[in-house]
Each structure stands twice: as structure tokens, then as C-alpha cells.
PDB file of N, CA, C and O in Angstrom:
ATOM      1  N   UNK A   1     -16.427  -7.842   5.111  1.00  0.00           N
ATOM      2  CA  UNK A   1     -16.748  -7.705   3.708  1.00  0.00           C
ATOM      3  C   UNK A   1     -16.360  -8.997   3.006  1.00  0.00           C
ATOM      4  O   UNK A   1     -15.342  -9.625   3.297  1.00  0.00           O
ATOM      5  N   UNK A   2     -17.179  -9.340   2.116  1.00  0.00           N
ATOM      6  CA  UNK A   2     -16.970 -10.630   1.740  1.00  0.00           C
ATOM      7  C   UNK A   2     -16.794 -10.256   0.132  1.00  0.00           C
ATOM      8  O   UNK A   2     -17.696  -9.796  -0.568  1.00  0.00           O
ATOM      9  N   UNK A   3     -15.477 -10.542  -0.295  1.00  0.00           N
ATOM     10  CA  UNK A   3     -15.169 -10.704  -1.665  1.00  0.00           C
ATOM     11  C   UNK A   3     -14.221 -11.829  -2.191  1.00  0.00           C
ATOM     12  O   UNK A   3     -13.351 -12.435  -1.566  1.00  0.00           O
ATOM     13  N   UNK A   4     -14.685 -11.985  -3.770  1.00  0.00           N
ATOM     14  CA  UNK A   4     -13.933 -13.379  -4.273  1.00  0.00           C
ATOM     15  C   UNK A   4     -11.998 -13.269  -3.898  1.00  0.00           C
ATOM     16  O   UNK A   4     -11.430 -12.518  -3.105  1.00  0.00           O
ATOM     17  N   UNK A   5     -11.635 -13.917  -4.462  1.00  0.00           N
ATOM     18  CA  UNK A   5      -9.993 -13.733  -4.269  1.00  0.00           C
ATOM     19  C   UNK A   5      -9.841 -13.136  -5.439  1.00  0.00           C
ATOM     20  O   UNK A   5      -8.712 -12.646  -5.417  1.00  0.00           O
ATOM     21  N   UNK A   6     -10.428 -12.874  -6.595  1.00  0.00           N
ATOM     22  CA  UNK A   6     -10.187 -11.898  -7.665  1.00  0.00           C
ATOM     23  C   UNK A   6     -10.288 -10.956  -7.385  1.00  0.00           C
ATOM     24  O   UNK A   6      -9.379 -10.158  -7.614  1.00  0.00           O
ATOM     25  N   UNK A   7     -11.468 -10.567  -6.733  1.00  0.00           N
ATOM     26  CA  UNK A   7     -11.868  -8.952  -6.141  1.00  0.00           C
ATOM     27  C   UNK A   7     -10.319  -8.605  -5.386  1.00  0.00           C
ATOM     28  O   UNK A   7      -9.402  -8.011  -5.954  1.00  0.00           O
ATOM     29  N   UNK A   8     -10.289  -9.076  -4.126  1.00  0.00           N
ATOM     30  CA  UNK A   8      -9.451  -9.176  -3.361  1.00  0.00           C
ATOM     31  C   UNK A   8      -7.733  -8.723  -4.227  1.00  0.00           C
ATOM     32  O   UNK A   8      -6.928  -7.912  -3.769  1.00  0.00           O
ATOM     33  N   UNK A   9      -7.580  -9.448  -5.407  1.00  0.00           N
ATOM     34  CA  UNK A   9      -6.585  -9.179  -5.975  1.00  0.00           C
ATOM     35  C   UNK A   9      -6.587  -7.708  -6.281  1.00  0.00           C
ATOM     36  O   UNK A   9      -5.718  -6.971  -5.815  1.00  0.00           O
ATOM     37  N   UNK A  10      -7.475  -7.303  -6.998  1.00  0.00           N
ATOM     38  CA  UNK A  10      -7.950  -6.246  -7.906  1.00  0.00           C
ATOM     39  C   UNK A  10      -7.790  -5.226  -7.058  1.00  0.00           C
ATOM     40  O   UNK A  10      -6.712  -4.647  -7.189  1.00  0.00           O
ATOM     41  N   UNK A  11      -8.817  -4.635  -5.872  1.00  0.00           N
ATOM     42  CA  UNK A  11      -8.994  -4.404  -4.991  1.00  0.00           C
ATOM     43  C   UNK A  11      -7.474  -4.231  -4.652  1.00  0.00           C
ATOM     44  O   UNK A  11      -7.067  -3.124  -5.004  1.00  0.00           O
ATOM     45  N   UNK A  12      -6.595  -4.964  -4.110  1.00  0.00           N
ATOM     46  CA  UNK A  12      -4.902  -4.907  -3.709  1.00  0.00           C
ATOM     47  C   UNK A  12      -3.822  -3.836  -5.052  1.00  0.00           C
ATOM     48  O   UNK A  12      -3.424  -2.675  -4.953  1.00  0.00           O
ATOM     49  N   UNK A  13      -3.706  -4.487  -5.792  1.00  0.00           N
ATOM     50  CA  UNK A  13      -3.634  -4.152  -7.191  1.00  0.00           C
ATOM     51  C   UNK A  13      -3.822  -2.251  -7.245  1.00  0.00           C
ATOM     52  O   UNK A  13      -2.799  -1.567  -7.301  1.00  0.00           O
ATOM     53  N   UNK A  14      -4.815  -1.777  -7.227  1.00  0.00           N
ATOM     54  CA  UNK A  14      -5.613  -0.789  -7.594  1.00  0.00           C
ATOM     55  C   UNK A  14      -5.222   0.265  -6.396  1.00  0.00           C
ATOM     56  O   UNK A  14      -5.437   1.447  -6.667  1.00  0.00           O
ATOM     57  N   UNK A  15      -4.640  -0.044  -5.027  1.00  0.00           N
ATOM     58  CA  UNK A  15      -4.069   0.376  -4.155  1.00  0.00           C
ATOM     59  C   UNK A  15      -2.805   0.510  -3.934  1.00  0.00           C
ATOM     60  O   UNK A  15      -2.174   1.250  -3.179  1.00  0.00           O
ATOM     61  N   UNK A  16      -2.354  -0.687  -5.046  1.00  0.00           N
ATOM     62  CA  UNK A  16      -0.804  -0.473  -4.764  1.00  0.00           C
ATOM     63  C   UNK A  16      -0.376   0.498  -5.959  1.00  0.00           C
ATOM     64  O   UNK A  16       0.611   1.233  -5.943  1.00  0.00           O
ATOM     65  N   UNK A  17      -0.948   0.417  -6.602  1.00  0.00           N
ATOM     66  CA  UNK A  17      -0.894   1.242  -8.309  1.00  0.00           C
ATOM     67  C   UNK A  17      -0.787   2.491  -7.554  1.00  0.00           C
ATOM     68  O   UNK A  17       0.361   2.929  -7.480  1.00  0.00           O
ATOM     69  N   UNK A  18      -2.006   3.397  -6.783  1.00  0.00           N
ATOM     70  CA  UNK A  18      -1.947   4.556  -6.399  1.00  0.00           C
ATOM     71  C   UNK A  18      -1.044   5.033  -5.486  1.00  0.00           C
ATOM     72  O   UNK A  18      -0.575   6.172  -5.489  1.00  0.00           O
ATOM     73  N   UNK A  19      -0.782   4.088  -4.640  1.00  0.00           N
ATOM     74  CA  UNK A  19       0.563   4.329  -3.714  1.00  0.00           C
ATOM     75  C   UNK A  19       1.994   4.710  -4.526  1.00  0.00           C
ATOM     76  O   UNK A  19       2.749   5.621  -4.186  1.00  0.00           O
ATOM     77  N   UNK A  20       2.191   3.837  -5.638  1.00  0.00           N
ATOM     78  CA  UNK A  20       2.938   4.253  -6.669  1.00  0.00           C
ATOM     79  C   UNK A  20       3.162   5.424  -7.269  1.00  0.00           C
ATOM     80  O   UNK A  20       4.207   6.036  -7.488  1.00  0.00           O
ATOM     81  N   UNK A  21       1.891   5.686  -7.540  1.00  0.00           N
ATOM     82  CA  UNK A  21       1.938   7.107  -8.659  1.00  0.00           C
ATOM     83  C   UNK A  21       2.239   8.239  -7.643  1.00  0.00           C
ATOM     84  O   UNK A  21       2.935   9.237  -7.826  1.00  0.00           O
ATOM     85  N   UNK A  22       1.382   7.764  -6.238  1.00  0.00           N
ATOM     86  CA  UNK A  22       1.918   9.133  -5.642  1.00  0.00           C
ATOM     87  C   UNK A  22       3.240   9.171  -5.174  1.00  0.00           C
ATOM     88  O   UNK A  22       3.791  10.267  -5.078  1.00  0.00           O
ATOM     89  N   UNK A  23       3.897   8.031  -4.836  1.00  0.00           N
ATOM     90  CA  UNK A  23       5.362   8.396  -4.457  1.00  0.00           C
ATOM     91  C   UNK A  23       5.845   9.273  -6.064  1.00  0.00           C
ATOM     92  O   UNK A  23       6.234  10.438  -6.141  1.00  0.00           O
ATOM     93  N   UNK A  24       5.707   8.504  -6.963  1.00  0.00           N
ATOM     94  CA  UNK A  24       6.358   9.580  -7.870  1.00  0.00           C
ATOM     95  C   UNK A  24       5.892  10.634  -8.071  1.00  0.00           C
ATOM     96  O   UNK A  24       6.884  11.205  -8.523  1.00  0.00           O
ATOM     97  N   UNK A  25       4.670  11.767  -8.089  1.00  0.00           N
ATOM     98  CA  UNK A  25       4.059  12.265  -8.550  1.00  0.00           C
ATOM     99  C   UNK A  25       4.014  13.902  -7.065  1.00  0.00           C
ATOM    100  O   UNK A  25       3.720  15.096  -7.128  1.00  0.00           O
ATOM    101  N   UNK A  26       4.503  12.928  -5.917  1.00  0.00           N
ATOM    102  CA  UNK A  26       4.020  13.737  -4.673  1.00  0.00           C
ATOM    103  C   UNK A  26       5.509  13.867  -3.932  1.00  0.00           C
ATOM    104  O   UNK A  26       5.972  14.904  -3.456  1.00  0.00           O
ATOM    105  N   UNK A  27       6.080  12.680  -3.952  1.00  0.00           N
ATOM    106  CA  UNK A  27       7.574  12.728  -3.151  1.00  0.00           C
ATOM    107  C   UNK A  27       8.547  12.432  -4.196  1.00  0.00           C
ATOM    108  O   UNK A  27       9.683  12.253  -3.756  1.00  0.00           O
ATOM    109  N   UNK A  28       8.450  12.358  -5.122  1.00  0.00           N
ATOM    110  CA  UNK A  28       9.678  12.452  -6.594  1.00  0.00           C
ATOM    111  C   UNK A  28      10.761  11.606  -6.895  1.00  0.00           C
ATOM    112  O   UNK A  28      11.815  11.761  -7.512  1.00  0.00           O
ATOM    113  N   UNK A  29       9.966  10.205  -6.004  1.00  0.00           N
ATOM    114  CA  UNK A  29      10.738   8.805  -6.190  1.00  0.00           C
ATOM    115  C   UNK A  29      10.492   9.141  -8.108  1.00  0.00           C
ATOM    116  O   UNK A  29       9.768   9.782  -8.870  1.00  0.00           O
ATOM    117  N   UNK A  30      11.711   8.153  -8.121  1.00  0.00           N
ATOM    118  CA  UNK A  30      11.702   7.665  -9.677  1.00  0.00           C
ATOM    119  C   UNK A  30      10.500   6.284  -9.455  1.00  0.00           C
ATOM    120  O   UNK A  30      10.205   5.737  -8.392  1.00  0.00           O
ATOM    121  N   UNK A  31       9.864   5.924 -11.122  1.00  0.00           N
ATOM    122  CA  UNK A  31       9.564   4.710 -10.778  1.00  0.00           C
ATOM    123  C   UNK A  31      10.226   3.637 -10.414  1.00  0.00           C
ATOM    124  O   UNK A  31       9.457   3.134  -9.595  1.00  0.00           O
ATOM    125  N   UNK A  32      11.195   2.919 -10.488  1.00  0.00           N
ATOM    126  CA  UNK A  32      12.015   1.676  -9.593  1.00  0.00           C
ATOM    127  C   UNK A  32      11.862   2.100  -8.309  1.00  0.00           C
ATOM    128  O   UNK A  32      11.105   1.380  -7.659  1.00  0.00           O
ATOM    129  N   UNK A  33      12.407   3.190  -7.623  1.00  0.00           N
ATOM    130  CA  UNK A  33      12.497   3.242  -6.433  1.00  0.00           C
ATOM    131  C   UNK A  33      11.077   3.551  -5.778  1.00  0.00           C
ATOM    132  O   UNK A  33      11.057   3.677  -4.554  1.00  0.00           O
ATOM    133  N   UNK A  34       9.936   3.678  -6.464  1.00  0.00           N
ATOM    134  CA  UNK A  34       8.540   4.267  -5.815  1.00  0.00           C
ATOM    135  C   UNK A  34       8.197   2.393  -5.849  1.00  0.00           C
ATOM    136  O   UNK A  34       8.018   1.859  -4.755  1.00  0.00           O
ATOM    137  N   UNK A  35       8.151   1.798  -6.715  1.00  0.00           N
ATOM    138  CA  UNK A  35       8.420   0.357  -6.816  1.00  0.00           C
ATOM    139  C   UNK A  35       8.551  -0.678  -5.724  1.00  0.00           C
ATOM    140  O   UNK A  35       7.835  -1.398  -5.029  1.00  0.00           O
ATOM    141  N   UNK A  36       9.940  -0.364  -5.939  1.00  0.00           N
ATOM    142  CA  UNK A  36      10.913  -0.840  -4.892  1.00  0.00           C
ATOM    143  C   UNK A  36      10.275  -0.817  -3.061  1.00  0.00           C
ATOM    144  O   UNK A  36      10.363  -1.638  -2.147  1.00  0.00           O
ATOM    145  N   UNK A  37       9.676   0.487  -3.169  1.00  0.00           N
ATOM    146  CA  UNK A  37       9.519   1.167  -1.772  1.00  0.00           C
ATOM    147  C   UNK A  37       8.162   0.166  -1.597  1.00  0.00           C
ATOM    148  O   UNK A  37       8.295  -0.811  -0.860  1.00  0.00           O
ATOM    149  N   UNK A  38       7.234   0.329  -2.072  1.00  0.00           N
ATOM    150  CA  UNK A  38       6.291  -0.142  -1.754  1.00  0.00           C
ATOM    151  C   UNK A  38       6.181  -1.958  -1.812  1.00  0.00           C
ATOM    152  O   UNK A  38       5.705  -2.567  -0.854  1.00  0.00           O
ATOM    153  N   UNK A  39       6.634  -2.604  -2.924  1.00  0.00           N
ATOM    154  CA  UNK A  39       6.692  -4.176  -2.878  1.00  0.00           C
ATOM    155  C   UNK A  39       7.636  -4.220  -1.856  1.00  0.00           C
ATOM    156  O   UNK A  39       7.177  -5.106  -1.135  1.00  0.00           O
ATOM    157  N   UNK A  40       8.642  -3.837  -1.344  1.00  0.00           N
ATOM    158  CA  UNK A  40       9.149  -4.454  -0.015  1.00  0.00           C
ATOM    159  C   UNK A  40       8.821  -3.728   1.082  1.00  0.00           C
ATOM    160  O   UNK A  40       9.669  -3.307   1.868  1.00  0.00           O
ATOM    161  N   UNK A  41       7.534  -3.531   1.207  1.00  0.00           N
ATOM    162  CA  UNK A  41       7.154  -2.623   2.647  1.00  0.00           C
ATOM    163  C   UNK A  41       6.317  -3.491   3.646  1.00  0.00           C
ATOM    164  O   UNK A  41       5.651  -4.437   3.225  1.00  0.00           O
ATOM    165  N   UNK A  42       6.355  -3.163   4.969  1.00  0.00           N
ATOM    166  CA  UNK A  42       5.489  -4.219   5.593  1.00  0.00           C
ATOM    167  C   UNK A  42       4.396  -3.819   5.220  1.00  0.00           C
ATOM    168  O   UNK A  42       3.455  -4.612   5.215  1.00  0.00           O
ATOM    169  N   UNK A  43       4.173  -2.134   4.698  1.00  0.00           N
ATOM    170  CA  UNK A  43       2.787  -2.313   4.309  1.00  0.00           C
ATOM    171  C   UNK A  43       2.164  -2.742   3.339  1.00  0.00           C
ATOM    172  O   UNK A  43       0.989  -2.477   3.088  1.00  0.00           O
ATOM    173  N   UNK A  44       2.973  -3.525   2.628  1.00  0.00           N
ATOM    174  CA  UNK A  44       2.252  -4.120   1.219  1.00  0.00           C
ATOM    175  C   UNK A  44       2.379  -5.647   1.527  1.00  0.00           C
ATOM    176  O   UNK A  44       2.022  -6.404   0.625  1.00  0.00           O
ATOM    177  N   UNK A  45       2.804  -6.144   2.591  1.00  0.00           N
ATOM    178  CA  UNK A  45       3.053  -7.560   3.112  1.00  0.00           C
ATOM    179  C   UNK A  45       1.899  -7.350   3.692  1.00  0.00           C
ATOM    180  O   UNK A  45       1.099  -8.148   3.203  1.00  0.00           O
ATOM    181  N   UNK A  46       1.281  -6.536   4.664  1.00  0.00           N
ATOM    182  CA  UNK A  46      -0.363  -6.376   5.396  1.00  0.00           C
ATOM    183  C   UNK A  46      -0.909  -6.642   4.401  1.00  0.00           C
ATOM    184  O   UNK A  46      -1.368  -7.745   4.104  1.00  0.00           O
ATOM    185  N   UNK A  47      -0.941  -5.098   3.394  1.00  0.00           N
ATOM    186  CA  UNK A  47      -1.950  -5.098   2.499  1.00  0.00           C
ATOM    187  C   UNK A  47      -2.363  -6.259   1.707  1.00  0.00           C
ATOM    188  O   UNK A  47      -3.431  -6.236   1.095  1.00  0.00           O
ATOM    189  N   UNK A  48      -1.456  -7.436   1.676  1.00  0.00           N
ATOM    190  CA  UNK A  48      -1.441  -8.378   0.315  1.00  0.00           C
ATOM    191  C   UNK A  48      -2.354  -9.481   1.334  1.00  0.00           C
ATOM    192  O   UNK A  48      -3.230 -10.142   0.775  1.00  0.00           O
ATOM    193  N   UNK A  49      -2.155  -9.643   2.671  1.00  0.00           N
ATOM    194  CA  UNK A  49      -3.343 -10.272   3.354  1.00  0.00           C
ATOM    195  C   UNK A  49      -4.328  -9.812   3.655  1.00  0.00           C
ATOM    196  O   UNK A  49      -4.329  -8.585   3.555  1.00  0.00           O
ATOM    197  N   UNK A  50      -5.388 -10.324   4.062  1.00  0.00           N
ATOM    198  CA  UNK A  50      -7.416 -10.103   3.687  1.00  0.00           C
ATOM    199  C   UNK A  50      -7.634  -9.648   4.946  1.00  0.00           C
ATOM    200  O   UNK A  50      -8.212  -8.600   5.237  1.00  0.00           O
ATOM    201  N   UNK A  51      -6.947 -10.819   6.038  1.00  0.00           N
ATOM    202  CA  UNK A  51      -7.674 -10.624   7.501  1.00  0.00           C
ATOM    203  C   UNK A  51      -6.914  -9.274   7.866  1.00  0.00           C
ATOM    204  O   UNK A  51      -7.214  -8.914   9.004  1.00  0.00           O
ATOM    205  N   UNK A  52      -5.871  -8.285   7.126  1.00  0.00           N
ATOM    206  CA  UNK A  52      -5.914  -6.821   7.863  1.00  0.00           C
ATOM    207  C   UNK A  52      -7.029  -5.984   7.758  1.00  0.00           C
ATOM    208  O   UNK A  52      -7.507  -5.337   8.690  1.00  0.00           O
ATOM    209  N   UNK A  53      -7.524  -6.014   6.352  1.00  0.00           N
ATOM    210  CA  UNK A  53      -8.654  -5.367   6.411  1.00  0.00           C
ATOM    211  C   UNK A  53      -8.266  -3.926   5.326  1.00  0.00           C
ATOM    212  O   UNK A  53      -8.949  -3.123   4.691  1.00  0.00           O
ATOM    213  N   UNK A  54      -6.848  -4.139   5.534  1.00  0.00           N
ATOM    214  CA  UNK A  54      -6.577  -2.877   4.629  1.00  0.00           C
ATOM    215  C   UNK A  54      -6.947  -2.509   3.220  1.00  0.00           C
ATOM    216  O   UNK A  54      -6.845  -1.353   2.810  1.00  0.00           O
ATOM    217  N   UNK A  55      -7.445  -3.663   2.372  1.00  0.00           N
ATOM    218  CA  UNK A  55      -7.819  -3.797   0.893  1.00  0.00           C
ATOM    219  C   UNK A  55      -9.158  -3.075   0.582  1.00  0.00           C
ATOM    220  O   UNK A  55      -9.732  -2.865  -0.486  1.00  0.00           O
ATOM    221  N   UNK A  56      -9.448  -2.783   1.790  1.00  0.00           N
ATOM    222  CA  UNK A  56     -11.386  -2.152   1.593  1.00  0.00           C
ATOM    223  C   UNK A  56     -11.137  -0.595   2.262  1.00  0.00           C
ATOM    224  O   UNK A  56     -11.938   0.241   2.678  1.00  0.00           O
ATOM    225  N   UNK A  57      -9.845  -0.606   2.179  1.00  0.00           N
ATOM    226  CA  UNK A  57      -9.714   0.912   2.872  1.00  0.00           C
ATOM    227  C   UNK A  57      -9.411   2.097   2.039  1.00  0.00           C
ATOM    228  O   UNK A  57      -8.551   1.827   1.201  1.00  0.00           O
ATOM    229  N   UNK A  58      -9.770   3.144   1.996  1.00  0.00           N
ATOM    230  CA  UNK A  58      -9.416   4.247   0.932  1.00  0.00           C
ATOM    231  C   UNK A  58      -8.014   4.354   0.943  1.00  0.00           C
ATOM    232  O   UNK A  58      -7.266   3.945   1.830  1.00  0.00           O
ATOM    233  N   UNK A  59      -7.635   5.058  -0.333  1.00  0.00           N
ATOM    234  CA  UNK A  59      -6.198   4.637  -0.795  1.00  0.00           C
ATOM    235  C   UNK A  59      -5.266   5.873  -0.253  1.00  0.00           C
ATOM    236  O   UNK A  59      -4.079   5.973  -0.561  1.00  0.00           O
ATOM    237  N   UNK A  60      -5.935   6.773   0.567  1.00  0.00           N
ATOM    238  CA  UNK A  60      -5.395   7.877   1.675  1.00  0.00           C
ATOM    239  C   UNK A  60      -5.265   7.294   2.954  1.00  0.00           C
ATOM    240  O   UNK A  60      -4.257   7.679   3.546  1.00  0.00           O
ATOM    241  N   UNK A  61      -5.948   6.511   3.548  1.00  0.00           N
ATOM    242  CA  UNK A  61      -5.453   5.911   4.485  1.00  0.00           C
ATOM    243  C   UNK A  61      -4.572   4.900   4.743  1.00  0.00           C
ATOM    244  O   UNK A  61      -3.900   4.597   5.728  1.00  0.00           O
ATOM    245  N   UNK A  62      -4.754   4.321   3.363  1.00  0.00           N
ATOM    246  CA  UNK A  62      -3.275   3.155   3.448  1.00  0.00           C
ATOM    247  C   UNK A  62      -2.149   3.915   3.199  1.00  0.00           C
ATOM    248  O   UNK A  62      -1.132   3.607   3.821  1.00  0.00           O
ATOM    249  N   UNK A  63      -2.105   4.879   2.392  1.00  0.00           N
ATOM    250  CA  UNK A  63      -0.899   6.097   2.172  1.00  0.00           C
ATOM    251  C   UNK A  63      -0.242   6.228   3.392  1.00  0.00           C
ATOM    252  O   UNK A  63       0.963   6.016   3.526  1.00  0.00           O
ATOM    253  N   UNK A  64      -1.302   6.712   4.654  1.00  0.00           N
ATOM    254  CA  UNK A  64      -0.632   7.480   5.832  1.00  0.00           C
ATOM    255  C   UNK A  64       0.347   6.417   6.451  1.00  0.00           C
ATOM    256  O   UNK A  64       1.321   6.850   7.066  1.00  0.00           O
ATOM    257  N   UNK A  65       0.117   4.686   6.306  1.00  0.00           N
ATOM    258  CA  UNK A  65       0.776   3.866   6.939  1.00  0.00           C
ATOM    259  C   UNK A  65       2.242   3.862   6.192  1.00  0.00           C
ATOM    260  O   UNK A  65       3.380   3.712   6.635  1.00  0.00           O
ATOM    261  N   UNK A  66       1.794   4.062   5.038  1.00  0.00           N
ATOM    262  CA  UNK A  66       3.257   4.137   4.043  1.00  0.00           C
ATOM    263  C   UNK A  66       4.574   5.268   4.206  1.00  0.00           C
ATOM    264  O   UNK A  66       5.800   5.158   4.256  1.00  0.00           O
ATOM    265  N   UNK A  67       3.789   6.178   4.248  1.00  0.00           N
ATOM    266  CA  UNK A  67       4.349   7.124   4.590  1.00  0.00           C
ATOM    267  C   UNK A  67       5.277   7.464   6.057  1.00  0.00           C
ATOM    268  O   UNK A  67       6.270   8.126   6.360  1.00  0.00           O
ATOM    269  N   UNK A  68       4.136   6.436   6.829  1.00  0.00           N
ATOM    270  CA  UNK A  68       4.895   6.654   8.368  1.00  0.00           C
ATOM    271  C   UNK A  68       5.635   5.462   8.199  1.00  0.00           C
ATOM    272  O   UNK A  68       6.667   5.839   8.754  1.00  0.00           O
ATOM    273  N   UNK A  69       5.899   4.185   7.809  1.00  0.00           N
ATOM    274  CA  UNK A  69       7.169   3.357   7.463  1.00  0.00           C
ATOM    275  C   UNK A  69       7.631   4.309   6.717  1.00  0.00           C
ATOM    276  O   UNK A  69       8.452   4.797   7.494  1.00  0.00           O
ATOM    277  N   UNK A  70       7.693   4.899   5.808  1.00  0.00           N
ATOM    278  CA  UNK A  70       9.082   5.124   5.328  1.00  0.00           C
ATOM    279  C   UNK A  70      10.134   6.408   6.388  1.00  0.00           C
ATOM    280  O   UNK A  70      11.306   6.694   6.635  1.00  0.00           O
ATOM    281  N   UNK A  71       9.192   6.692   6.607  1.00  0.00           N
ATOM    282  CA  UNK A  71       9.483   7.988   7.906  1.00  0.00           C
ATOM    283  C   UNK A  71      10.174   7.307   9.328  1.00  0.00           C
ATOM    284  O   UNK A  71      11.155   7.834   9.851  1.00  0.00           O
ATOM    285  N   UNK A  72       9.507   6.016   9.903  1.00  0.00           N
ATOM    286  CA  UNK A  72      10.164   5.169  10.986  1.00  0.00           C
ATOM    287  C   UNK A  72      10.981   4.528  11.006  1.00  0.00           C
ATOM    288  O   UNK A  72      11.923   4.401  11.789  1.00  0.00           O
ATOM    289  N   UNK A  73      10.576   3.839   9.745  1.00  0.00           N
ATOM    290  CA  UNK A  73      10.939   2.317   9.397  1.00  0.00           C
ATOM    291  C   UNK A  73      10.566   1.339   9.665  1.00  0.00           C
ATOM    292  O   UNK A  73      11.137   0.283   9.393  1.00  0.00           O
ATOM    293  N   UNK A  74       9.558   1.450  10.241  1.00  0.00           N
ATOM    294  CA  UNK A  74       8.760   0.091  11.282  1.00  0.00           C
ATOM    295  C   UNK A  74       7.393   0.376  10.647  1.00  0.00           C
ATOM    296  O   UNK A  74       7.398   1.543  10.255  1.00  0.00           O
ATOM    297  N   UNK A  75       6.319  -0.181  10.411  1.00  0.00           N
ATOM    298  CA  UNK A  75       4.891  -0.237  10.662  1.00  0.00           C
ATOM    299  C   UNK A  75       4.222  -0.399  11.636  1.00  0.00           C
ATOM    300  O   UNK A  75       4.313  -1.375  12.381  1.00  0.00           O
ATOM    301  N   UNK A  76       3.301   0.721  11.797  1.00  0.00           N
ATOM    302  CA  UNK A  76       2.267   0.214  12.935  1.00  0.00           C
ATOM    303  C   UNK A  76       0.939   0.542  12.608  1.00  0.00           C
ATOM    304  O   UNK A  76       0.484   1.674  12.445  1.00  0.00           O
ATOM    305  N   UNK A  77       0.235  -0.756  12.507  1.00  0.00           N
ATOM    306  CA  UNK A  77      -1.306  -0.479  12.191  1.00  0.00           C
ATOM    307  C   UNK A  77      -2.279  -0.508  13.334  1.00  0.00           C
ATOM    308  O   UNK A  77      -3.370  -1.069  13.230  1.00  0.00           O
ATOM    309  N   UNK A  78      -1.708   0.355  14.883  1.00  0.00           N
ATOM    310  CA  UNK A  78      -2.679   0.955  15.781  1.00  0.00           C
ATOM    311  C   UNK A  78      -2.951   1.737  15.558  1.00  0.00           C
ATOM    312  O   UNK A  78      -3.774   2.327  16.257  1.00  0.00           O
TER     313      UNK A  78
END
């Protein structure tokens, strides 16, 4: 998929927003810590690069990776 680096931002942005709301909204992080969880996750270190592929992915499937780091502690995007 070919998009500008704005898209690309936006696109990132708009995924990390929802990952957010649902930690607070679904698992009853406060906001800092729903925050917190996600800007220091490997999955938002993937997500913030293009060549994973994760930025064009529905925002339920990047969830499940989130969810299983916070559950492991490790990421794995096999």
C-alpha cells in the first residue's frame, strides 16, 4: 500500500488513539497508565514503522498484539 508520510502518520495516530480508549474503556487503565502502556510498547515501536505493515491493519487486530504484550511481555508478530 502506498501512502504519503502524512497518511502514514494519521493512519498510526488513529490506531493508537483507539488502543487508548479501549485500555480505558475495556480494561480500566486510567488515562496515564493506558498512555503509558501503549507509547512504550514494542507494539507501538512496530506500529510507528511502515515496513510492519501494521498501520493498514484494523484496529482489532493490532489490539490482539497489545494485549498479548501486556499479558507476556514480549511481542510477537507471527
Amino acid at each position: 500500500m502506498n501512502v504519503t508520510h502524512e497518511q502514514f502518520r494519521f493512519m498510526v495516530e488513529d490506531i493508537t488513539a483507539e488502543l487508548i480508549s479501549y485500555l480505558v474503556d475495556h480494561e480500566h487503565y486510567t488515562l496515564k497508565a493506558a498512555f503509558d502502556t501503549v507509547y512504550n510498547s514494542d507494539l507501538y515501536d512496530a506500529l510507528s514503522r511502515p515496513e510492519t505493515g501494521l498501520y493498514y491493519q484494523s484496529t482489532g487486530y493490532v489490539r490482539e498484539y497489545l494485549m498479548r504484550e501486556i499479558k507476556t511481555g514480549k511481542l510477537s508478530l507471527n
